[in-house]
Every structure is written in C-alpha cells, then in structure tokens.
ROLO-965624 format. One record per residue: x, y, z of N, C-alpha, C in turn; residue in one letter. Coordinates in steps of 0.05 Angstrom, whole numbers, padded with zeros to 5 digits. Layout:
% residues N
((X; Y; Z); (X; Y; Z); (X; Y; Z); A)
...
% end
This chain:
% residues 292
((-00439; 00170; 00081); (-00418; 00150; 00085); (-00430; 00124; 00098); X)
((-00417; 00103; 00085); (-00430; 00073; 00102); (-00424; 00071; 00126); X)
((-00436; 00056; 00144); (-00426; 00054; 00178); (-00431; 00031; 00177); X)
((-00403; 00007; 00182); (-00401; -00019; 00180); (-00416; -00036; 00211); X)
((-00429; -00054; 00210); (-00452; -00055; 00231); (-00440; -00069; 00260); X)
((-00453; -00051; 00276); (-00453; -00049; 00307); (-00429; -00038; 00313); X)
((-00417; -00011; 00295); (-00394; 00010; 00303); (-00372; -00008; 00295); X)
((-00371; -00030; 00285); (-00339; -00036; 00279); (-00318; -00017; 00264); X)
((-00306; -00015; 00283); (-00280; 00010; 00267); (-00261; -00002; 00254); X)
((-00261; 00013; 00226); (-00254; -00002; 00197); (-00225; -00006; 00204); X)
((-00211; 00017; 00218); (-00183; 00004; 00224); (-00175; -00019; 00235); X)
((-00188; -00034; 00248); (-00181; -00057; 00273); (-00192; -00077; 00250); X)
((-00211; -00075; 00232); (-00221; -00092; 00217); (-00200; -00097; 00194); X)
((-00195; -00080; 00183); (-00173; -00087; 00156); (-00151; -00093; 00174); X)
((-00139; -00089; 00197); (-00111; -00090; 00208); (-00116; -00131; 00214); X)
((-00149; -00135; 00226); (-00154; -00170; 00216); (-00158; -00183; 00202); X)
((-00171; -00172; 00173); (-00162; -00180; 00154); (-00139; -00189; 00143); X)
((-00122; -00173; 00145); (-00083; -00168; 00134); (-00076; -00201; 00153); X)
((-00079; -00201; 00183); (-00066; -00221; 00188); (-00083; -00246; 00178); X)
((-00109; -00246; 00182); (-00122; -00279; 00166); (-00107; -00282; 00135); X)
((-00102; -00250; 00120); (-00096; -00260; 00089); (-00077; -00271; 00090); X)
((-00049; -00258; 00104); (-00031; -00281; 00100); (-00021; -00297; 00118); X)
((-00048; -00317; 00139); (-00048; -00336; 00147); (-00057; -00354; 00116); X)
((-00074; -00347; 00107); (-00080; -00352; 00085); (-00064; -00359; 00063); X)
((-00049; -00338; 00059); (-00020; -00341; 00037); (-00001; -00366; 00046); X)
((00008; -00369; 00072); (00023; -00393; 00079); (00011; -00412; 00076); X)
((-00017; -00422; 00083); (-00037; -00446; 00068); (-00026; -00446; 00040); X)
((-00035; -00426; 00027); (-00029; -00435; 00004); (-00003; -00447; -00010); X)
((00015; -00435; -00002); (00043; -00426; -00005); (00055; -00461; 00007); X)
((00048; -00461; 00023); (00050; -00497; 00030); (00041; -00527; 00011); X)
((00017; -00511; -00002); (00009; -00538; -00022); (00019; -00530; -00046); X)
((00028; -00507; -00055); (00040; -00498; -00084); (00063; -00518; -00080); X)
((00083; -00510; -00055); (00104; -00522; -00051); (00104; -00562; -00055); X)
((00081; -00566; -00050); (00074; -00590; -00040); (00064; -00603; -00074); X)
((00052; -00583; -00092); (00048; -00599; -00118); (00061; -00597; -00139); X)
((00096; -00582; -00136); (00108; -00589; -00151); (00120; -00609; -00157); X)
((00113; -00630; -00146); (00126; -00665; -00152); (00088; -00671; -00159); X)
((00090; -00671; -00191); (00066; -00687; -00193); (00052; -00714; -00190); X)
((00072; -00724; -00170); (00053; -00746; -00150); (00040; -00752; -00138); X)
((00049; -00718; -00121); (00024; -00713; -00100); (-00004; -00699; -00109); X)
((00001; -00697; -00138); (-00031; -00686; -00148); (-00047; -00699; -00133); X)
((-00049; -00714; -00132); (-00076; -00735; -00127); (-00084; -00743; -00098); X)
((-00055; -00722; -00081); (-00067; -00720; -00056); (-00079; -00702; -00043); X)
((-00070; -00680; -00065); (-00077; -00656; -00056); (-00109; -00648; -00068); X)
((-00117; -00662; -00101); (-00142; -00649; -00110); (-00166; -00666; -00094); X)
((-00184; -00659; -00085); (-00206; -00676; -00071); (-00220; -00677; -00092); X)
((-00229; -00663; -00112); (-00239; -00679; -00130); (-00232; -00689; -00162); X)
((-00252; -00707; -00178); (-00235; -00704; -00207); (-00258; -00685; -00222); X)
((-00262; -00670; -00228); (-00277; -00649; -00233); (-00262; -00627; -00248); X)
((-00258; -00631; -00282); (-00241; -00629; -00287); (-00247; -00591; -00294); X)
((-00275; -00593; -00289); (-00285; -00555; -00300); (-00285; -00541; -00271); X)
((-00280; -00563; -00251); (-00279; -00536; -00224); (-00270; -00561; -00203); X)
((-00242; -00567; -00211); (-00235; -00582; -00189); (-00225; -00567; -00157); X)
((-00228; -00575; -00143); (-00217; -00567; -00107); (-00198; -00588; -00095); X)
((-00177; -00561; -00083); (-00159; -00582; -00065); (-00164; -00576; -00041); X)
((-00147; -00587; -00036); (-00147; -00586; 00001); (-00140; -00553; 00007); X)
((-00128; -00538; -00004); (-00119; -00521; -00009); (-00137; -00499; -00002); X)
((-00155; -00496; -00020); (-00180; -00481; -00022); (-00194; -00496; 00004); X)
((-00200; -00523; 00013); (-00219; -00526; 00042); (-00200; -00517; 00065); X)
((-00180; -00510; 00071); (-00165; -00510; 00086); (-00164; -00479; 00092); X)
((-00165; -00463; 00072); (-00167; -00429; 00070); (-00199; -00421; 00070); X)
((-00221; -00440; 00068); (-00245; -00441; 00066); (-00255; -00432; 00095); X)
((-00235; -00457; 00110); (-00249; -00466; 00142); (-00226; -00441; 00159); X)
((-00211; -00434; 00149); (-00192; -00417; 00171); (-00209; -00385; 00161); X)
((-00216; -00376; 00147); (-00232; -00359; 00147); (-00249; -00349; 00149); X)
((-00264; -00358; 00144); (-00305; -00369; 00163); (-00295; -00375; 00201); X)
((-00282; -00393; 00197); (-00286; -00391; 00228); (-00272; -00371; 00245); X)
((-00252; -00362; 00234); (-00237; -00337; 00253); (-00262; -00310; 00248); X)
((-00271; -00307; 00220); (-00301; -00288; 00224); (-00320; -00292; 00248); X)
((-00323; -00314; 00248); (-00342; -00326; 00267); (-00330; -00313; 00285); X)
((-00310; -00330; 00296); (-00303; -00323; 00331); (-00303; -00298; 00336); X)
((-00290; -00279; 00311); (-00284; -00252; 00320); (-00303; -00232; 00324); X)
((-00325; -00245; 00310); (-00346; -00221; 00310); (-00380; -00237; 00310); X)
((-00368; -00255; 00343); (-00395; -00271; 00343); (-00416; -00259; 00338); X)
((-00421; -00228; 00351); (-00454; -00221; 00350); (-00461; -00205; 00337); X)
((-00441; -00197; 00314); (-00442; -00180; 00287); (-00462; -00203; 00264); X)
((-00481; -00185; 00252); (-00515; -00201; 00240); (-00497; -00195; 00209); X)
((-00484; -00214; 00206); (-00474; -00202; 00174); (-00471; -00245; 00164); X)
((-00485; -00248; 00137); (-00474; -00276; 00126); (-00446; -00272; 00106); X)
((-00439; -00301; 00102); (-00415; -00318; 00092); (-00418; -00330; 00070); X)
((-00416; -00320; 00044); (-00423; -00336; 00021); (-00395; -00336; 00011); X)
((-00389; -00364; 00012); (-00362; -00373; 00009); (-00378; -00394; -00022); X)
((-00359; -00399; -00043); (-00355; -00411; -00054); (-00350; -00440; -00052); X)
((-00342; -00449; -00031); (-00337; -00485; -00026); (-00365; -00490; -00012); X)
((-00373; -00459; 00008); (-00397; -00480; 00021); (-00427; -00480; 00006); X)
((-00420; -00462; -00012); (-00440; -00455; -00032); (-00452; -00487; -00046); X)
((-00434; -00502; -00050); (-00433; -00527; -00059); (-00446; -00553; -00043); X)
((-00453; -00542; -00029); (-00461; -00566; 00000); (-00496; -00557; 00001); X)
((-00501; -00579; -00008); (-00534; -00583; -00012); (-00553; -00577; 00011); X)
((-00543; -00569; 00028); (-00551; -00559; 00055); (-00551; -00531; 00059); X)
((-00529; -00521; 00040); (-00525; -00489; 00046); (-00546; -00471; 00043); X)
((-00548; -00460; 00061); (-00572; -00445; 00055); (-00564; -00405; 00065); X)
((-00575; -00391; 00047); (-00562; -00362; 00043); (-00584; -00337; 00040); X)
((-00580; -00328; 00063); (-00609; -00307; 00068); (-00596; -00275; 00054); X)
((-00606; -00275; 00031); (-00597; -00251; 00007); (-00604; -00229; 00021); X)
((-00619; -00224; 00042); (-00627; -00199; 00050); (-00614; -00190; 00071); X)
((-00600; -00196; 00081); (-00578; -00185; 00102); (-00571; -00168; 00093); X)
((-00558; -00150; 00098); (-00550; -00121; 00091); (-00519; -00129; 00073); X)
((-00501; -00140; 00099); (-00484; -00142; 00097); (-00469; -00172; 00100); X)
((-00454; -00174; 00081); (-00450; -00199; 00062); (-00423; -00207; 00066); X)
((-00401; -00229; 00080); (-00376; -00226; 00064); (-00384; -00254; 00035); X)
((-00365; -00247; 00020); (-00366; -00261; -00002); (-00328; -00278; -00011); X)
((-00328; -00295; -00009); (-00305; -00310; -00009); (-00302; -00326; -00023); X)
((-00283; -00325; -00037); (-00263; -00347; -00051); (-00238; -00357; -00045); X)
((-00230; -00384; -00031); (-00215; -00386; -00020); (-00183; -00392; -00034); X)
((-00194; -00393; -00063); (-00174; -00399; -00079); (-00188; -00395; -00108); X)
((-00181; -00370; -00119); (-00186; -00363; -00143); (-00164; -00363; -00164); X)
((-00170; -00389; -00182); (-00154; -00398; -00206); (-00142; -00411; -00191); X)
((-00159; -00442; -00188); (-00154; -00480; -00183); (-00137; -00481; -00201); X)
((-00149; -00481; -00221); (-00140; -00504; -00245); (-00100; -00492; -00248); X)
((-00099; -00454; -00241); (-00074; -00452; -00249); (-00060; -00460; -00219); X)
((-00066; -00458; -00198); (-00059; -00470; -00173); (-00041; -00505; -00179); X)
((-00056; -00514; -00193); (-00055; -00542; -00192); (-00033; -00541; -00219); X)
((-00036; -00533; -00240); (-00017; -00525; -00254); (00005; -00518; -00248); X)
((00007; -00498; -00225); (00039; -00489; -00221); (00039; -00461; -00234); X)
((00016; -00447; -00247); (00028; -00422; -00259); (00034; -00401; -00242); X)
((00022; -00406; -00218); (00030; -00381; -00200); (00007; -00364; -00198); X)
((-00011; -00360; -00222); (-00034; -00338; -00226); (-00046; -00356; -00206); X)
((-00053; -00343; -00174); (-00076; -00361; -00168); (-00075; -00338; -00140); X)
((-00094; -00331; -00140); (-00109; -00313; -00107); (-00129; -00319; -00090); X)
((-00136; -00304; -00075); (-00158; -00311; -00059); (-00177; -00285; -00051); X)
((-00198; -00283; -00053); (-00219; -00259; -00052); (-00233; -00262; -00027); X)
((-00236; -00238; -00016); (-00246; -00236; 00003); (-00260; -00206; 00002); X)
((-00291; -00204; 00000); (-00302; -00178; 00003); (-00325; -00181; 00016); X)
((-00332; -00151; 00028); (-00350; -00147; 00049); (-00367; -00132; 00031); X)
((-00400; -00139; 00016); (-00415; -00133; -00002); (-00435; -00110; 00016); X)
((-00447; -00097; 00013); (-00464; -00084; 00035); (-00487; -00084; 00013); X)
((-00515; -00086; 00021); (-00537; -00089; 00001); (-00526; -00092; -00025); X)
((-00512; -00124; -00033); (-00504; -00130; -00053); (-00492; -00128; -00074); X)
((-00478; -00101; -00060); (-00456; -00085; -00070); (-00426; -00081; -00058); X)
((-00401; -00084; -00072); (-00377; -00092; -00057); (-00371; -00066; -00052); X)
((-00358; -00079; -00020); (-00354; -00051; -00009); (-00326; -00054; 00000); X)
((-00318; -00067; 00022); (-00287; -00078; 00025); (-00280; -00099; 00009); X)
((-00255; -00095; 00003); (-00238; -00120; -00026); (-00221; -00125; -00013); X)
((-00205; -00150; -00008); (-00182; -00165; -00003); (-00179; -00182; -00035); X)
((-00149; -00180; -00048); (-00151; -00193; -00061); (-00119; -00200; -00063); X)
((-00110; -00225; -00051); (-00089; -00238; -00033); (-00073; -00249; -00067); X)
((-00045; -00246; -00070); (-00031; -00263; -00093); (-00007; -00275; -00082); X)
((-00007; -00294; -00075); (00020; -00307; -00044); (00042; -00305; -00068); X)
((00039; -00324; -00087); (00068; -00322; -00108); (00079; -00296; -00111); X)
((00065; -00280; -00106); (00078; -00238; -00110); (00082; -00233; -00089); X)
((00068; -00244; -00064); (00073; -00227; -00045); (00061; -00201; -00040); X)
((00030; -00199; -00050); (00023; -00184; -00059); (-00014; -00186; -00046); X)
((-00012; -00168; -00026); (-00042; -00162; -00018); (-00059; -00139; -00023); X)
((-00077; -00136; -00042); (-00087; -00111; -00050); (-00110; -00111; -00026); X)
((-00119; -00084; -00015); (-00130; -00080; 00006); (-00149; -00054; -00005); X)
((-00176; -00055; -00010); (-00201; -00038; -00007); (-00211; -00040; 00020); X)
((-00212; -00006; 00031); (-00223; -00007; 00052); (-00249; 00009; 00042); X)
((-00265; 00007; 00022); (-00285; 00029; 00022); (-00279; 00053; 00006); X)
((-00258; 00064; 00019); (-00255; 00090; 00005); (-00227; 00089; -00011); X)
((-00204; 00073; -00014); (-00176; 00079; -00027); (-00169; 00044; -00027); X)
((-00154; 00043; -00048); (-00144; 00019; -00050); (-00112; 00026; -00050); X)
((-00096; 00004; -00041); (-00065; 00003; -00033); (-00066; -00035; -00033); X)
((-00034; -00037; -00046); (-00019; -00065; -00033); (-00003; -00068; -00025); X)
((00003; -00086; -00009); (00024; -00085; 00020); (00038; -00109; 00020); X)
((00061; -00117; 00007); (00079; -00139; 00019); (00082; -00147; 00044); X)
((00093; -00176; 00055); (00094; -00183; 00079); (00109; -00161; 00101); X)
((00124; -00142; 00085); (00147; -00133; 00103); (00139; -00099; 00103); X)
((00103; -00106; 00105); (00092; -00075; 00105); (00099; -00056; 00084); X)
((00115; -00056; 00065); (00128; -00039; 00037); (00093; -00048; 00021); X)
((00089; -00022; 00023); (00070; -00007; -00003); (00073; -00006; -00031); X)
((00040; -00012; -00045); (00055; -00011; -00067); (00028; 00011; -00073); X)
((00023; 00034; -00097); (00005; 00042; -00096); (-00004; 00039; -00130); X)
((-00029; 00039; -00133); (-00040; 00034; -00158); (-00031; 00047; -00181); X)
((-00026; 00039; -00206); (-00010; 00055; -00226); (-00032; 00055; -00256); X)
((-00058; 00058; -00263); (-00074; 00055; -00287); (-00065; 00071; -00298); X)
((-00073; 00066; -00330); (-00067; 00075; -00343); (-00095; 00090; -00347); X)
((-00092; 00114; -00369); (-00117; 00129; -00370); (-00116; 00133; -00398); X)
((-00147; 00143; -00405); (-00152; 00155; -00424); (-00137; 00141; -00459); X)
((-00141; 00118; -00454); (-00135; 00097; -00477); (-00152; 00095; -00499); X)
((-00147; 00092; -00524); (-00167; 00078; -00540); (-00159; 00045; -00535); X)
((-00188; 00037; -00546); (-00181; 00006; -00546); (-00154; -00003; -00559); X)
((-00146; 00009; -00586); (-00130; -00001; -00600); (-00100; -00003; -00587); X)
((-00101; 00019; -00570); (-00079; 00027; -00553); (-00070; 00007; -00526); X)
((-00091; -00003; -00515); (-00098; -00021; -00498); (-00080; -00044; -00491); X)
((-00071; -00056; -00472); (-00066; -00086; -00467); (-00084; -00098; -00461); X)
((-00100; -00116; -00465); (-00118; -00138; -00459); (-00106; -00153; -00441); X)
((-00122; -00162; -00413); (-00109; -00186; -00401); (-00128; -00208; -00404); X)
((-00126; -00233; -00414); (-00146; -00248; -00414); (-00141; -00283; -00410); X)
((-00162; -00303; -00404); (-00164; -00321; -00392); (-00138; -00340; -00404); X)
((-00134; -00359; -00385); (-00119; -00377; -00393); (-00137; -00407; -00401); X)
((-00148; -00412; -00376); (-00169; -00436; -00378); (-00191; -00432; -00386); X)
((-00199; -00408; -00389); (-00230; -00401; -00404); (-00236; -00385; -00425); X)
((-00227; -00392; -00442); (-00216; -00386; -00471); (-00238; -00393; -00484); X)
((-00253; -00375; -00507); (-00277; -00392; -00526); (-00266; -00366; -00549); X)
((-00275; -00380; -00576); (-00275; -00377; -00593); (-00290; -00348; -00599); X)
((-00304; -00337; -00591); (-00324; -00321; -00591); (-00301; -00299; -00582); X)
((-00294; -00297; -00556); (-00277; -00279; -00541); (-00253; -00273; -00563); X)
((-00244; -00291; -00565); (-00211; -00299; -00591); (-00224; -00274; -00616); X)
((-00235; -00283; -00634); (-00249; -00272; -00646); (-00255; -00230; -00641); X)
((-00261; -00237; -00618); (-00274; -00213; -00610); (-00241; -00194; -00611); X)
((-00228; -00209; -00594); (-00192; -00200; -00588); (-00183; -00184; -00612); X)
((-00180; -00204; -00638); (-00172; -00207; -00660); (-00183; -00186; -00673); X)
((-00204; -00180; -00674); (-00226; -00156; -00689); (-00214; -00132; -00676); X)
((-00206; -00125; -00660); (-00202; -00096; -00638); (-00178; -00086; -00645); X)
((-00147; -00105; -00642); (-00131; -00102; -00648); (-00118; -00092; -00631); X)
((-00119; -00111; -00604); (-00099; -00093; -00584); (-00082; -00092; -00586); X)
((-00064; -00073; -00566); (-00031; -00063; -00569); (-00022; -00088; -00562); X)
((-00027; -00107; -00549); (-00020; -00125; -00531); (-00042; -00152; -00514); X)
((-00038; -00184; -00516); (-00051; -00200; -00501); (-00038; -00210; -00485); X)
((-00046; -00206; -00466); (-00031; -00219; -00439); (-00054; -00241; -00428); X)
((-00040; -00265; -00429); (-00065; -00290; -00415); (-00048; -00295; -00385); X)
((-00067; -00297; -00361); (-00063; -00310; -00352); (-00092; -00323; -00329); X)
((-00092; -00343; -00313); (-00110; -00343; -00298); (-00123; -00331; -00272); X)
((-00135; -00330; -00264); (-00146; -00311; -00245); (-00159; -00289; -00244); X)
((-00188; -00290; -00233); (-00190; -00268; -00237); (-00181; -00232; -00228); X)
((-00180; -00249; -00190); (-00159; -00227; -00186); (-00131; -00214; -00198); X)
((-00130; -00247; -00196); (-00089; -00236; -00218); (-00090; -00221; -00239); X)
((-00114; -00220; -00261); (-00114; -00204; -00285); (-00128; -00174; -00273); X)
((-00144; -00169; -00249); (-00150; -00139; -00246); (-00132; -00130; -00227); X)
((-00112; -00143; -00210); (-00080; -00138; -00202); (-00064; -00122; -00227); X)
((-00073; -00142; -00241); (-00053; -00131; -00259); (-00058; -00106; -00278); X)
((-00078; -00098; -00276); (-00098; -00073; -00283); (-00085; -00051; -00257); X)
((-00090; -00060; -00243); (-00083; -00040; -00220); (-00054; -00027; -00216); X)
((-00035; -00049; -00221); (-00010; -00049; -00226); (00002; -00024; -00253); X)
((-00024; -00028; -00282); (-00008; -00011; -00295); (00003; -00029; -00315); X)
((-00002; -00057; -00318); (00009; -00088; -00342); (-00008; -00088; -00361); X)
((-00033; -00083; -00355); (-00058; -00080; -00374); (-00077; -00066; -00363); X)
((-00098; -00057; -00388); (-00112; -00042; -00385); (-00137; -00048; -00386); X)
((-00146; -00067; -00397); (-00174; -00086; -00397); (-00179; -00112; -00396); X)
((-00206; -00115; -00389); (-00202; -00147; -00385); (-00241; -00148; -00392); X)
((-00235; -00172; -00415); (-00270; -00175; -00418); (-00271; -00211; -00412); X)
((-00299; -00208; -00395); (-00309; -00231; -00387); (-00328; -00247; -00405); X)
((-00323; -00264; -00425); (-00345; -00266; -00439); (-00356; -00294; -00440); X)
((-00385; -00304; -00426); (-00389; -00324; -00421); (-00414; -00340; -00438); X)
((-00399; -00357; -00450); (-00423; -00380; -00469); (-00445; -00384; -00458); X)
((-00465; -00379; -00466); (-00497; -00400; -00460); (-00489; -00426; -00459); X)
((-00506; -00437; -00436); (-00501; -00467; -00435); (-00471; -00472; -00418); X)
((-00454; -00462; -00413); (-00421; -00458; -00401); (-00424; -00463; -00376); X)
((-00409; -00456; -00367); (-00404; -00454; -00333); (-00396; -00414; -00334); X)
((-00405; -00403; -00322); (-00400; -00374; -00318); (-00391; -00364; -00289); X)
((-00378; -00347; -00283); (-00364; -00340; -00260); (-00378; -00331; -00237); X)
((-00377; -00332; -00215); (-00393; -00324; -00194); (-00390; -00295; -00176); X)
((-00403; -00291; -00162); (-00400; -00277; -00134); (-00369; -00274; -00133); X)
((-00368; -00289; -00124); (-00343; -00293; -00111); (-00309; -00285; -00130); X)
((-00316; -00283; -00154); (-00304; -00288; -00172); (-00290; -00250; -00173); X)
((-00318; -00239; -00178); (-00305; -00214; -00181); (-00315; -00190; -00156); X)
((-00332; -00206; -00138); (-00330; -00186; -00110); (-00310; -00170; -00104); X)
((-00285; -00183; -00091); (-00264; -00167; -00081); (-00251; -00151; -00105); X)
((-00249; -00161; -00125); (-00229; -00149; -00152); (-00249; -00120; -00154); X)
((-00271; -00117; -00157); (-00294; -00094; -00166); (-00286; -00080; -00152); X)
((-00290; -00080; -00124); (-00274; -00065; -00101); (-00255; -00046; -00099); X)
((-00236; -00074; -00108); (-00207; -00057; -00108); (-00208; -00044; -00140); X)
((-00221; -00049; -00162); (-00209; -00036; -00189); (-00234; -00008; -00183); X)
((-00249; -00013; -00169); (-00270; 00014; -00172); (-00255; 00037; -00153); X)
((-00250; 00032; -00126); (-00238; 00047; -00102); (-00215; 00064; -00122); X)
((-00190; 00043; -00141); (-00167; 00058; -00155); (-00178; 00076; -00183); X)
((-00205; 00074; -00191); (-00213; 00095; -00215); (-00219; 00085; -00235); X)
((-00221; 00049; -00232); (-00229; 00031; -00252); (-00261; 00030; -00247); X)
((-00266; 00005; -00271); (-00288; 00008; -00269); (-00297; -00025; -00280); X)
((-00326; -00042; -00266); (-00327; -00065; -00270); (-00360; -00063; -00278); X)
((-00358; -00070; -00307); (-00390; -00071; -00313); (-00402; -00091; -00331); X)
((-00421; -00094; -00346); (-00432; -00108; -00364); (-00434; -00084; -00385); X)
((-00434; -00108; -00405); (-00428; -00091; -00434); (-00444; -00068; -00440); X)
((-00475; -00066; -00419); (-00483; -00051; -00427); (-00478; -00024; -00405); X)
((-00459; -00029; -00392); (-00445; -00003; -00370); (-00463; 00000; -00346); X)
((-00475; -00028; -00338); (-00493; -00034; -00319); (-00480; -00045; -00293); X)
((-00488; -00040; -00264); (-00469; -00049; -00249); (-00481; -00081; -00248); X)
((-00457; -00091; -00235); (-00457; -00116; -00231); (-00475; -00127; -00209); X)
((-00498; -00146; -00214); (-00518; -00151; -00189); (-00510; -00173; -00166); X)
((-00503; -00172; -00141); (-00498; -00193; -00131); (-00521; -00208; -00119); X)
((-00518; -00231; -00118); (-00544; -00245; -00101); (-00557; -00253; -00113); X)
((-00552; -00261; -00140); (-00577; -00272; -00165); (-00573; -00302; -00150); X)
((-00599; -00311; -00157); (-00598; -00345; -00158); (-00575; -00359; -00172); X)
((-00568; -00375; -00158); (-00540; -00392; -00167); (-00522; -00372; -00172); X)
((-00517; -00348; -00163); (-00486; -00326; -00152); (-00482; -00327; -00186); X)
((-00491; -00327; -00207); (-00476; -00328; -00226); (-00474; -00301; -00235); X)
((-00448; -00290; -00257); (-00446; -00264; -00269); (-00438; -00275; -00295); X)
((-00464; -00275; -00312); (-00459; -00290; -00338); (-00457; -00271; -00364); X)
((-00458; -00269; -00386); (-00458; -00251; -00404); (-00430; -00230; -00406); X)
((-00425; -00211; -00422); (-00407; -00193; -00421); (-00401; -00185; -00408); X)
((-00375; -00184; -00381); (-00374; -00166; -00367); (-00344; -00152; -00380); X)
((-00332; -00126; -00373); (-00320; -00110; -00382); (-00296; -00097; -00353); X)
((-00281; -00097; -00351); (-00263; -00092; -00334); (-00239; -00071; -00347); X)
((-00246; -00043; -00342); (-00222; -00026; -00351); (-00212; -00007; -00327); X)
((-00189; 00016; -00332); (-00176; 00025; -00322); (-00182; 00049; -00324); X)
((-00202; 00063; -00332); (-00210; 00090; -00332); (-00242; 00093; -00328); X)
((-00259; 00095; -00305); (-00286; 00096; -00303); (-00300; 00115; -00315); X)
((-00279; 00142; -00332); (-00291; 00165; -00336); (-00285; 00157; -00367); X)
((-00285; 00139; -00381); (-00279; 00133; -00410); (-00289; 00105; -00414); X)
((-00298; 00084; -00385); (-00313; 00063; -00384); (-00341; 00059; -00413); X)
((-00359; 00076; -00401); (-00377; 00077; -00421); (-00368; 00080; -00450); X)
((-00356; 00095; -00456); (-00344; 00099; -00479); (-00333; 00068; -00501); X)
((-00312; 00051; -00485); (-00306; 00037; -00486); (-00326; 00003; -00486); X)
((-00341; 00014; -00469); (-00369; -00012; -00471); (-00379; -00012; -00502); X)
((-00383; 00011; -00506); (-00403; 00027; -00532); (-00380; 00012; -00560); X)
((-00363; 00016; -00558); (-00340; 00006; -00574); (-00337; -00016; -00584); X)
((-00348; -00037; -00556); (-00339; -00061; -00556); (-00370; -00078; -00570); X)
((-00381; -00063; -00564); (-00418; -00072; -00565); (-00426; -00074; -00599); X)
((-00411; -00044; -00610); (-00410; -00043; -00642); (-00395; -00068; -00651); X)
((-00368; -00078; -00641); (-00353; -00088; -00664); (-00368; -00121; -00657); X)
((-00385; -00131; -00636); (-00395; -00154; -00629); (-00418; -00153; -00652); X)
% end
C-alpha cells in the first residue's frame, strides 16, 4: 500500500480537497455566469490565443489552489505542476520528486467560453509519475468525482452520492463513443465511421467525457493526436486516469501501455484509448489498432 508523505491521513486530505473543489466551482460558476452577455468576453479571456486561450477564470482557480496547498502543507516535499504556470518561462519542475500534484484549473476553455457547460477542473496527486488521487470537479452538474487511491465516488454540494455505473463487457460495435468537440480531425472522424458505434456523443472536456464513462453515457473515448498539432497534457488526463482506473476502467495508448507522466513538454501525444472495462481493455486496443 502507498503511504502519502510525512503520515498525511488520506481522510483529512480528501475532506480538503472537497472544500478547495468547490471553492473552486463558485470561481467558476461566477465567470460562466459573467460570460453569458457576450460583451464581457473580452474581459474575461486574458488572451487571444485562439488554440488555448485563458481567462481569468482558470488564473483565479490556478492561484486559489497552489496557494491553499502551500499554506496547508508548508513542510510536505511534494511539487505543483499546474498547467497556467507551466507557461511562465521561469517555471521550473523537478520530475524526480516522488510525489507530484498535477492541475488543471479549467479543463475545456474554449467550451467554458462558449457556454456549453462541458468544462471541469483536475486535480491529481501523481506518486512516481503515476496518478494516484483524482479530483475531477463539473460545477454545471454539480458534480465532484473523488479518487482516493483505492475507490472512486461523486458527491454533490448537499453531500448526496453518486456511485459509478460502467458498462461491461461490450464489443466496439455495441459501444457509445464520447468524443471531442473542439478537437476534431479527420483521421479520428474516419476512424469513428469505420467501427460503427452504437452511438457519438461529442462534447468538450476531458474530464466531462471520462465523467461520463463513469456515469454509464458512454463507453469509450479515443484520443487521437496529429503530428505537428497541439496534443494534450499532464494535466489533461491525470485526475480522469485516476478516477476511470480506481472504478474498473482503464486509460492507455493504443498499444495497452500505461500512460508516462513527466515527459518533456507534459505532452500525451499519439493514440490514447479510454474504456469502461480494464479486463476487455486490451482486447479492444487490438481492435482498434487492426481497423487503423
């Protein structure tokens, strides 16, 4: 069993988590409210950056989360690889620490800023570059999925449980696909179209589409990223791996390889594969590898 460092007891830790997430959710939940008059777009995005823009939104859930870590657990030896500060030419990130959190303070901008609602926030505790606790926060649902390590559960504001519902033992053809809204390529389309799922469900996020895996809406989700593209990070599928591995899912590369964290530039590029049954995972890679 892992022992989280200098005796922190996992209960007092997830019970601080729960309240930063939805300090977190009201951040958010304030500028959603705040960009439905598209006037104020332009006060809220800090940049024009139209493949990975940031609002205030995301710096605002950036800085309330890093620093309540900080205070809370000044003399705990664990780093902060957040996604906004990742960006700051100064940042600098010692890969060998044991223990990692990994953050996204707003996963799925572009649908944030849109208004679709698909938009979360990730929060996981990696241990030798591997996720170990998942937070993966959806304010529009009301909806906090919580990996402690060993079981995943989600918990509305008013403490009501919700518990994971996968589906099992699917063929592909049988399948719901959940897949991208803003990162859509021809290749993937293609790939969709050849398989013949029961069902495509798009929306953005990455947490929102392995929520929705967890939930029992769909059953897979493939990541498939262009050479030359922009490809997803760390941050992107930390907390989600967490929570879909803890419920019996399973998060890999096409070739049923785990996912490496801590590569140069955090990137997770190439095929990755996201299903609802880890004991039919392989099976299903093998499937997808033939009809490519």
């Amino acid at each position: 069993m892992i022992e989280l460092p200098s005796a922190i007891d996992i209960k007092d830790l997830i019970n601080e988590l729960k309240i930063l997430s939805w300090e977190a959710s009201d951040i958010l939940l304030y500028y959603a409210k705040i960009l439905k008059n598209s006037d104020n777009k332009d006060k809220i995005i800090r940049n024009h950056n139209l493949n990975d823009p940031v609002t205030i939104a995301d710096l605002k859930v950036n800085e309330i989360i890093i620093k309540k870590i900080k205070e809370k657990y000044i003399n705990v030896n664990w780093e902060i690889l957040s996604e906004e500060n990742s960006k700051s030419d100064s940042y600098r990130f010692n890969k060998n620490t044991d223990w990692t959190w990994v953050l996204d303070p707003l996963d799925g901008t572009k649908d944030f800023i849109q208004g679709t609602k698909n938009y979360a926030m990730h929060l996981a505790l990696n241990y030798k570059q591997r996720p170990y606790l998942g937070i993966v926060l959806i304010p529009e649902k009301d909806e906090l999925w919580i990996c402690n390590g060993e079981k995943v559960w989600c918990e509305r504001r008013d403490k009501s449980k919700i518990k994971p519902s996968l589906q099992r033992n699917l063929s592909l053809q049988d399948m719901v696909i959940v897949t991208s809204k803003n990162h859509r390529n021809k290749i993937l389309k293609n790939l969709i179209n050849k398989i013949s799922f029961k069902n495509v469900v798009v929306m953005g996020s990455i947490g929102c589409k392995i929520a929705s895996i967890l939930r029992g809406e769909s059953d897979i989700y493939i990541c498939l990223s262009v050479p030359g593209k922009s490809s997803p990070k760390d941050w992107d599928f930390a907390a989600p791996e967490a929570a879909l591995r803890a419920a019996g899912g399973a998060i890999t590369s096409l070739n049923n390889e785990e996912l490496i964290y801590g590569k140069p530039n955090f990137e997770q590029g190439g095929i990755i594969v996201a299903s609802s049954n880890f004991k039919n995972h392989q099976n299903l890679c093998l499937e997808i590898k033939k009809i490519i």
